[in-house]
N, C-alpha and C positions, 0 to 999 in steps of 0.2 A: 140259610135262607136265600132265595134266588133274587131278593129284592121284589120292588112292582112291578107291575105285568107294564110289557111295553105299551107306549100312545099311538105305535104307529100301526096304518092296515093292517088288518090280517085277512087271511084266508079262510074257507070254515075250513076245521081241521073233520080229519078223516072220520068215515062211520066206526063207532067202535068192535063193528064185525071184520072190518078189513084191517084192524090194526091185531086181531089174532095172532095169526101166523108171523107178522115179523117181530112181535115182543117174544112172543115164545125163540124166536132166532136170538134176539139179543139178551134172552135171559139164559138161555141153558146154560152157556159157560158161567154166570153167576151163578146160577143153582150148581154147578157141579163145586164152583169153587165154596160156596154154604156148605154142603153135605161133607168135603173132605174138610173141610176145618172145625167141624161139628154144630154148626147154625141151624137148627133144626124146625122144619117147617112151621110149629105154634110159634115159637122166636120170630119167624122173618115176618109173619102176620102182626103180631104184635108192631113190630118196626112200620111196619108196612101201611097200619091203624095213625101209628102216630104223623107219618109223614105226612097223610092224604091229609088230616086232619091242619094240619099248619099249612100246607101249600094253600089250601082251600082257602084259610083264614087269611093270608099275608097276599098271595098271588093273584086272588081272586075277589079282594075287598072292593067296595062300589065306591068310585069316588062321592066323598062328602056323607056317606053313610056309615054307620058302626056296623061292621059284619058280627049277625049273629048267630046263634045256635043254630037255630031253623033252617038257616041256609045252608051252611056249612054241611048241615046233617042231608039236605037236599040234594047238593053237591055230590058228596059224598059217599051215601049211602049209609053210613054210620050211623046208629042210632044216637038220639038225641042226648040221651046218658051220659053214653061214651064221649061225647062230641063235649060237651059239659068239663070232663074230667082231664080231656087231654090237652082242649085250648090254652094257650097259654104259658103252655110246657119250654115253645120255643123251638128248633131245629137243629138239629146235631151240630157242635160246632166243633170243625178242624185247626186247631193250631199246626203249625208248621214247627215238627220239632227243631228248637234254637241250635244243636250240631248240623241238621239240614242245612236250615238259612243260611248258616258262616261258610258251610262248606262249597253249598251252590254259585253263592258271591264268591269267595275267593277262586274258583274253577274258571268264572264266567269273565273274572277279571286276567285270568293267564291265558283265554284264550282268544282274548281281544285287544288287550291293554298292548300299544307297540311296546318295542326294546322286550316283550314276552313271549312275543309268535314270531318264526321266519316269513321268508317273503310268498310262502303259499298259505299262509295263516296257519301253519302247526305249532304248538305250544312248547317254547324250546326248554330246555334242560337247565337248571336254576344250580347254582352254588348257596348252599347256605345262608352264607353273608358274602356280601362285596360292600366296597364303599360305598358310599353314600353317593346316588344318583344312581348309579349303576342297580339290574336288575338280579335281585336274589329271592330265594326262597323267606327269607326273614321280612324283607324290604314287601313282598307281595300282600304276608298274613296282615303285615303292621298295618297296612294301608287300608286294610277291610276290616279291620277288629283290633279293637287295642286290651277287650275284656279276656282274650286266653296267652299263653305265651304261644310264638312261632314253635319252640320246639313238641310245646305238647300237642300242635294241629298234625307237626313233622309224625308223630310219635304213633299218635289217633289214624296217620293216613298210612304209616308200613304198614301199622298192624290189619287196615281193611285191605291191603293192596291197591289202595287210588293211588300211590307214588311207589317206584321201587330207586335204589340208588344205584347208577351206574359203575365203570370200572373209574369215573374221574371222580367218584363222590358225587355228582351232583344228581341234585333230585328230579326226576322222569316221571313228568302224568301219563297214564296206564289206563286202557280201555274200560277196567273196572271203575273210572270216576265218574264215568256215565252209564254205570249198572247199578244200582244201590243194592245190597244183601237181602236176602229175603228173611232174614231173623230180625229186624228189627223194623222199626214205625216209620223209617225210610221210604222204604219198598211201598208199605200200605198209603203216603201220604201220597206218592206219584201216582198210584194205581187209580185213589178216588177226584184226586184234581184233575188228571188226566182222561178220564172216561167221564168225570162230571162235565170239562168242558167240551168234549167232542160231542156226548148227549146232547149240552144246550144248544151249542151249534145245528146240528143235527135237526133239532125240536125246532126252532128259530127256522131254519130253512123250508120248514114245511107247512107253520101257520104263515110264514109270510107271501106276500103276492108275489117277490120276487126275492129269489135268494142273498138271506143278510150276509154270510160266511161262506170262506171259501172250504168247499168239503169233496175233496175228490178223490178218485184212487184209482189206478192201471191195474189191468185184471186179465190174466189167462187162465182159461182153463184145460183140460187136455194135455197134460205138459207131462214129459217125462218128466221121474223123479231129478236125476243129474241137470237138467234144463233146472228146472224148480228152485234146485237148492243154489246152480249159478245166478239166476236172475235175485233170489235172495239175497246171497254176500253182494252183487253191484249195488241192490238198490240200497243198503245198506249204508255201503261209502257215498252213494249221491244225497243219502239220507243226513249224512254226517256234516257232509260239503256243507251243504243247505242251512244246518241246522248250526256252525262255527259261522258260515258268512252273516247270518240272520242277528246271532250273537255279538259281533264286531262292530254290525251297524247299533243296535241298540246300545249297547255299551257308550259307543260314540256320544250318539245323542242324547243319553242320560246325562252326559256332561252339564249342557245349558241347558236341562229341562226342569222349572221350578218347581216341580212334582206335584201331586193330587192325590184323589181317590182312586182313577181305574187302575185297570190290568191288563195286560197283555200277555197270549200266549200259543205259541206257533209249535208244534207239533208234530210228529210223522211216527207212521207203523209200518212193521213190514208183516207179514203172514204166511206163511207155505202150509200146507194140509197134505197130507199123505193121502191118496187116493186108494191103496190098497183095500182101507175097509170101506163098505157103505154107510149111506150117512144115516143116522137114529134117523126113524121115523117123527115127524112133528107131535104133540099132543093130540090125540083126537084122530089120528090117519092110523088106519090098520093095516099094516099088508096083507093078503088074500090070496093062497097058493089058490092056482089053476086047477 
Protein backbone atom coordinates (compact mmCIF):
# COMPACT_ATOMS: atom_id res chain seq x y z
CA UNK A 1 0.00 0.00 0.00
CA UNK A 2 1.62 3.38 -1.11
CA UNK A 3 -0.11 5.11 2.10
CA UNK A 4 -2.30 8.61 1.56
CA UNK A 5 -2.21 10.48 -1.23
CA UNK A 6 0.06 13.60 -0.60
CA UNK A 7 -1.47 17.21 0.93
CA UNK A 8 0.79 18.85 -1.03
CA UNK A 9 0.03 20.85 -4.73
CA UNK A 10 -0.12 19.06 -7.49
CA UNK A 11 -0.25 19.35 -10.91
CA UNK A 12 -3.18 17.99 -13.37
CA UNK A 13 -1.56 14.97 -14.34
CA UNK A 14 -1.29 14.08 -18.09
CA UNK A 15 -4.26 13.25 -20.62
CA UNK A 16 -4.56 9.65 -20.63
CA UNK A 17 -3.84 9.53 -24.49
CA UNK A 18 -0.43 10.97 -24.05
CA UNK A 19 0.58 8.57 -21.36
CA UNK A 20 0.11 5.63 -24.19
CA UNK A 21 3.23 5.44 -25.58
CA UNK A 22 5.42 5.86 -22.52
CA UNK A 23 3.72 2.94 -20.36
CA UNK A 24 3.86 0.77 -23.32
CA UNK A 25 8.04 1.80 -23.04
CA UNK A 26 8.08 1.02 -19.45
CA UNK A 27 5.96 -2.05 -19.62
CA UNK A 28 7.55 -4.07 -22.32
CA UNK A 29 10.41 -5.25 -20.43
CA UNK A 30 7.70 -6.19 -17.71
CA UNK A 31 5.61 -8.05 -20.15
CA UNK A 32 8.74 -9.73 -21.57
CA UNK A 33 9.78 -10.56 -18.19
CA UNK A 34 5.78 -12.02 -17.39
CA UNK A 35 5.72 -14.11 -20.72
CA UNK A 36 9.27 -15.83 -19.90
CA UNK A 37 8.51 -16.85 -16.40
CA UNK A 38 4.99 -17.91 -17.49
CA UNK A 39 2.52 -15.01 -16.03
CA UNK A 40 0.15 -15.09 -18.56
CA UNK A 41 -2.09 -12.39 -19.73
CA UNK A 42 -5.72 -13.46 -17.77
CA UNK A 43 -3.17 -13.56 -14.57
CA UNK A 44 -1.61 -10.10 -15.03
CA UNK A 45 -5.50 -8.71 -15.45
CA UNK A 46 -6.60 -10.35 -12.65
CA UNK A 47 -3.46 -8.69 -10.62
CA UNK A 48 -3.96 -5.74 -12.39
CA UNK A 49 -8.18 -5.87 -11.23
CA UNK A 50 -7.12 -6.19 -7.76
CA UNK A 51 -4.41 -3.37 -7.51
CA UNK A 52 -6.53 -0.60 -9.42
CA UNK A 53 -9.20 -1.60 -7.11
CA UNK A 54 -7.09 -0.88 -3.47
CA UNK A 55 -5.14 2.07 -4.91
CA UNK A 56 -8.49 3.51 -5.65
CA UNK A 57 -9.85 2.60 -2.20
CA UNK A 58 -6.70 3.70 0.05
CA UNK A 59 -4.88 6.45 -2.32
CA UNK A 60 -7.72 8.00 -3.42
CA UNK A 61 -10.14 8.13 -0.14
CA UNK A 62 -11.95 11.60 0.45
CA UNK A 63 -10.86 13.12 3.61
CA UNK A 64 -13.65 12.55 6.33
CA UNK A 65 -15.74 10.44 4.03
CA UNK A 66 -15.98 6.38 3.70
CA UNK A 67 -14.86 5.56 0.22
CA UNK A 68 -17.46 3.58 -1.47
CA UNK A 69 -18.26 1.20 -4.00
CA UNK A 70 -19.68 3.62 -6.36
CA UNK A 71 -16.76 5.34 -6.57
CA UNK A 72 -14.13 3.26 -6.50
CA UNK A 73 -16.05 1.45 -9.37
CA UNK A 74 -16.20 5.28 -10.99
CA UNK A 75 -12.57 5.40 -10.64
CA UNK A 76 -11.86 2.70 -11.77
CA UNK A 77 -13.89 1.22 -14.31
CA UNK A 78 -14.51 -2.00 -12.69
CA UNK A 79 -17.82 -3.00 -12.20
CA UNK A 80 -19.48 -2.61 -9.17
CA UNK A 81 -19.57 -6.42 -8.40
CA UNK A 82 -16.24 -6.78 -8.79
CA UNK A 83 -15.41 -3.75 -6.80
CA UNK A 84 -17.67 -5.33 -4.11
CA UNK A 85 -15.62 -8.52 -3.95
CA UNK A 86 -12.14 -7.36 -4.13
CA UNK A 87 -12.16 -4.29 -1.56
CA UNK A 88 -10.72 -5.04 1.33
CA UNK A 89 -8.59 -7.66 0.13
CA UNK A 90 -5.64 -5.25 1.01
CA UNK A 91 -2.23 -4.91 -1.28
CA UNK A 92 0.48 -7.26 -1.79
CA UNK A 93 2.64 -7.28 0.99
CA UNK A 94 6.57 -7.71 0.64
CA UNK A 95 8.53 -8.87 3.52
CA UNK A 96 12.11 -8.65 3.28
CA UNK A 97 13.38 -12.14 3.35
CA UNK A 98 15.11 -12.36 7.17
CA UNK A 99 18.78 -13.92 5.19
CA UNK A 100 18.46 -10.58 3.16
CA UNK A 101 17.99 -8.12 6.12
CA UNK A 102 21.13 -9.87 8.15
CA UNK A 103 23.01 -9.98 5.12
CA UNK A 104 22.52 -6.28 3.74
CA UNK A 105 23.27 -4.91 7.54
CA UNK A 106 26.22 -6.76 8.13
CA UNK A 107 27.66 -5.76 4.29
CA UNK A 108 26.59 -2.12 4.95
CA UNK A 109 28.28 -2.16 8.29
CA UNK A 110 32.02 -3.58 6.67
CA UNK A 111 31.66 -1.13 4.34
CA UNK A 112 31.26 1.91 6.63
CA UNK A 113 32.04 1.04 10.08
CA UNK A 114 36.06 2.49 10.56
CA UNK A 115 38.89 -0.15 11.63
CA UNK A 116 36.73 -2.17 8.41
CA UNK A 117 37.41 0.03 5.26
CA UNK A 118 41.00 1.59 4.26
CA UNK A 119 41.64 5.06 3.69
CA UNK A 120 39.74 5.14 0.22
CA UNK A 121 36.72 3.48 1.86
CA UNK A 122 37.40 -0.23 0.48
CA UNK A 123 36.10 -3.04 2.68
CA UNK A 124 39.41 -4.53 4.04
CA UNK A 125 40.13 -8.30 4.48
CA UNK A 126 38.80 -9.66 8.01
CA UNK A 127 40.57 -12.71 10.04
CA UNK A 128 38.11 -14.72 11.64
CA UNK A 129 38.66 -13.90 15.19
CA UNK A 130 41.07 -11.36 16.59
CA UNK A 131 40.97 -10.03 20.03
CA UNK A 132 38.52 -8.31 21.46
CA UNK A 133 38.51 -4.65 19.99
CA UNK A 134 40.34 -5.45 17.17
CA UNK A 135 38.26 -5.88 13.80
CA UNK A 136 37.31 -9.66 12.52
CA UNK A 137 34.95 -11.41 10.73
CA UNK A 138 33.35 -13.03 13.94
CA UNK A 139 33.46 -9.50 15.92
CA UNK A 140 31.41 -7.87 12.63
CA UNK A 141 28.34 -10.81 12.43
CA UNK A 142 28.22 -10.53 16.43
CA UNK A 143 27.75 -6.93 16.21
CA UNK A 144 24.61 -7.02 13.70
CA UNK A 145 23.04 -10.44 14.90
CA UNK A 146 23.43 -12.38 17.88
CA UNK A 147 20.28 -14.99 16.51
CA UNK A 148 22.76 -17.04 13.79
CA UNK A 149 26.50 -18.14 14.59
CA UNK A 150 29.29 -16.07 12.71
CA UNK A 151 30.53 -19.27 11.12
CA UNK A 152 27.18 -20.32 9.58
CA UNK A 153 26.83 -16.57 7.96
CA UNK A 154 30.94 -17.51 7.07
CA UNK A 155 29.55 -20.79 5.64
CA UNK A 156 25.99 -19.29 3.85
CA UNK A 157 28.57 -16.55 2.26
CA UNK A 158 31.48 -19.18 0.54
CA UNK A 159 28.78 -21.03 -0.63
CA UNK A 160 27.00 -17.85 -2.52
CA UNK A 161 30.51 -16.34 -3.32
CA UNK A 162 29.70 -12.88 -1.37
CA UNK A 163 33.21 -13.82 0.56
CA UNK A 164 36.02 -15.83 -0.83
CA UNK A 165 39.27 -16.66 1.59
CA UNK A 166 42.47 -15.29 0.63
CA UNK A 167 46.21 -17.07 0.66
CA UNK A 168 46.32 -15.35 4.50
CA UNK A 169 42.89 -16.95 5.48
CA UNK A 170 41.31 -14.13 5.91
CA UNK A 171 37.94 -13.37 4.58
CA UNK A 172 37.59 -11.02 1.17
CA UNK A 173 34.06 -9.27 0.17
CA UNK A 174 33.51 -10.11 -3.61
CA UNK A 175 31.68 -8.19 -6.04
CA UNK A 176 28.94 -10.70 -5.91
CA UNK A 177 27.72 -9.23 -2.42
CA UNK A 178 26.32 -6.55 -4.24
CA UNK A 179 24.68 -9.01 -7.02
CA UNK A 180 22.06 -11.18 -5.32
CA UNK A 181 21.49 -14.75 -7.32
CA UNK A 182 18.70 -14.87 -9.43
CA UNK A 183 17.40 -18.39 -7.98
CA UNK A 184 16.10 -17.01 -5.08
CA UNK A 185 13.55 -14.28 -3.38
CA UNK A 186 16.87 -12.00 -3.04
CA UNK A 187 16.90 -10.94 -6.56
CA UNK A 188 13.01 -10.69 -6.73
CA UNK A 189 12.95 -8.42 -3.45
CA UNK A 190 15.57 -5.82 -5.04
CA UNK A 191 13.87 -5.94 -8.34
CA UNK A 192 10.27 -4.84 -6.81
CA UNK A 193 11.55 -2.23 -4.02
CA UNK A 194 13.82 -0.93 -6.49
CA UNK A 195 11.62 -0.20 -9.65
CA UNK A 196 8.75 0.41 -6.93
CA UNK A 197 10.60 3.37 -5.64
CA UNK A 198 12.18 4.86 -8.85
CA UNK A 199 8.23 4.45 -10.23
CA UNK A 200 7.20 6.61 -7.21
CA UNK A 201 9.76 9.00 -7.67
CA UNK A 202 9.18 9.15 -11.06
CA UNK A 203 5.11 9.52 -10.58
CA UNK A 204 5.84 12.28 -7.60
CA UNK A 205 7.80 14.28 -10.22
CA UNK A 206 5.21 14.69 -12.63
CA UNK A 207 1.86 15.50 -10.48
CA UNK A 208 3.97 17.80 -8.63
CA UNK A 209 4.40 21.57 -9.58
CA UNK A 210 7.97 21.24 -8.91
CA UNK A 211 10.13 18.25 -8.72
CA UNK A 212 9.90 16.38 -5.27
CA UNK A 213 13.08 13.79 -6.17
CA UNK A 214 16.06 13.79 -7.47
CA UNK A 215 15.61 11.55 -11.03
CA UNK A 216 18.25 12.00 -13.41
CA UNK A 217 20.49 10.12 -15.96
CA UNK A 218 23.41 11.07 -18.70
CA UNK A 219 22.50 9.74 -21.96
CA UNK A 220 24.27 9.06 -25.46
CA UNK A 221 23.18 7.97 -28.24
CA UNK A 222 25.17 7.15 -31.52
CA UNK A 223 28.03 5.37 -29.72
CA UNK A 224 30.04 2.72 -30.94
CA UNK A 225 29.69 -0.58 -29.44
CA UNK A 226 33.49 -0.42 -27.65
CA UNK A 227 32.67 3.39 -26.59
CA UNK A 228 29.33 1.96 -25.12
CA UNK A 229 30.65 -0.84 -23.17
CA UNK A 230 33.81 1.57 -21.83
CA UNK A 231 31.45 4.32 -20.74
CA UNK A 232 29.51 1.33 -19.08
CA UNK A 233 32.33 -0.26 -16.82
CA UNK A 234 33.30 3.76 -15.68
CA UNK A 235 29.96 4.57 -14.91
CA UNK A 236 29.87 1.60 -12.93
CA UNK A 237 32.90 2.22 -10.55
CA UNK A 238 31.51 6.14 -10.22
CA UNK A 239 28.23 4.23 -9.48
CA UNK A 240 29.97 2.23 -6.75
CA UNK A 241 32.10 5.24 -5.38
CA UNK A 242 28.69 7.03 -4.86
CA UNK A 243 26.84 4.40 -3.71
CA UNK A 244 29.95 3.20 -0.54
CA UNK A 245 30.33 7.22 0.18
CA UNK A 246 26.34 7.56 0.48
CA UNK A 247 26.63 4.21 2.81
CA UNK A 248 29.41 5.59 5.14
CA UNK A 249 27.52 8.80 5.70
CA UNK A 250 24.36 6.97 6.73
CA UNK A 251 25.75 4.48 8.67
CA UNK A 252 27.41 7.50 10.53
CA UNK A 253 24.44 9.06 11.27
CA UNK A 254 22.39 6.13 12.12
CA UNK A 255 24.56 6.26 15.21
CA UNK A 256 22.53 9.28 17.21
CA UNK A 257 19.42 8.88 15.20
CA UNK A 258 16.46 7.94 17.60
CA UNK A 259 14.78 6.19 14.76
CA UNK A 260 10.96 6.24 13.33
CA UNK A 261 8.89 5.22 10.69
CA UNK A 262 10.45 6.56 7.16
CA UNK A 263 12.92 5.23 4.71
CA UNK A 264 15.47 6.17 2.75
CA UNK A 265 16.76 5.09 -0.52
CA UNK A 266 19.33 6.22 -2.98
CA UNK A 267 19.87 4.36 -6.02
CA UNK A 268 21.69 4.18 -9.49
CA UNK A 269 21.48 1.99 -13.02
CA UNK A 270 23.66 1.73 -15.66
CA UNK A 271 22.06 0.48 -19.16
CA UNK A 272 23.93 -0.21 -22.66
CA UNK A 273 21.45 -1.46 -25.61
CA UNK A 274 23.04 -2.93 -28.48
CA UNK A 275 22.09 -0.97 -31.60
CA UNK A 276 22.57 -3.57 -34.10
CA UNK A 277 18.81 -4.68 -34.06
CA UNK A 278 15.97 -2.19 -34.49
CA UNK A 279 13.77 -1.36 -31.98
CA UNK A 280 10.09 -3.32 -31.82
CA UNK A 281 7.68 -1.23 -33.05
CA UNK A 282 5.28 0.50 -30.25
CA UNK A 283 1.75 -1.17 -29.74
CA UNK A 284 -0.49 0.29 -32.31
CA UNK A 285 2.47 1.60 -35.01
CA UNK A 286 2.77 -0.54 -38.15
CA UNK A 287 5.57 -0.21 -40.42
CA UNK A 288 4.66 0.29 -44.00
CA UNK A 289 7.07 -0.95 -46.85
CA UNK A 290 7.35 1.72 -49.66
Amino acid sequence: MSGPPSTEPSSPPPDASRLHAPLARVLRPLVRLMIRSGVTFPALVDLLRELYVNVAEYDFALPGKEQTDSRVSLLTGIHRKEVRRLRGAGAPVQTVPTSLSRTSRIIARWLAEPGYIDAAGHPLPLPRTAPEGQPSFDALVSAVTRDVRPRAVLDEWLDSKIVVLDDEERIVLTEAAFIPRGDDDRKLHYFSRNLHDHAEAAVSNILSPQPRFMERSVHYDRLSAPLARDLAARSRALAMEALQAANREAHAACQSDPGGSSRWNFGVYVYVEDGEAAPPPEPGHREVEP
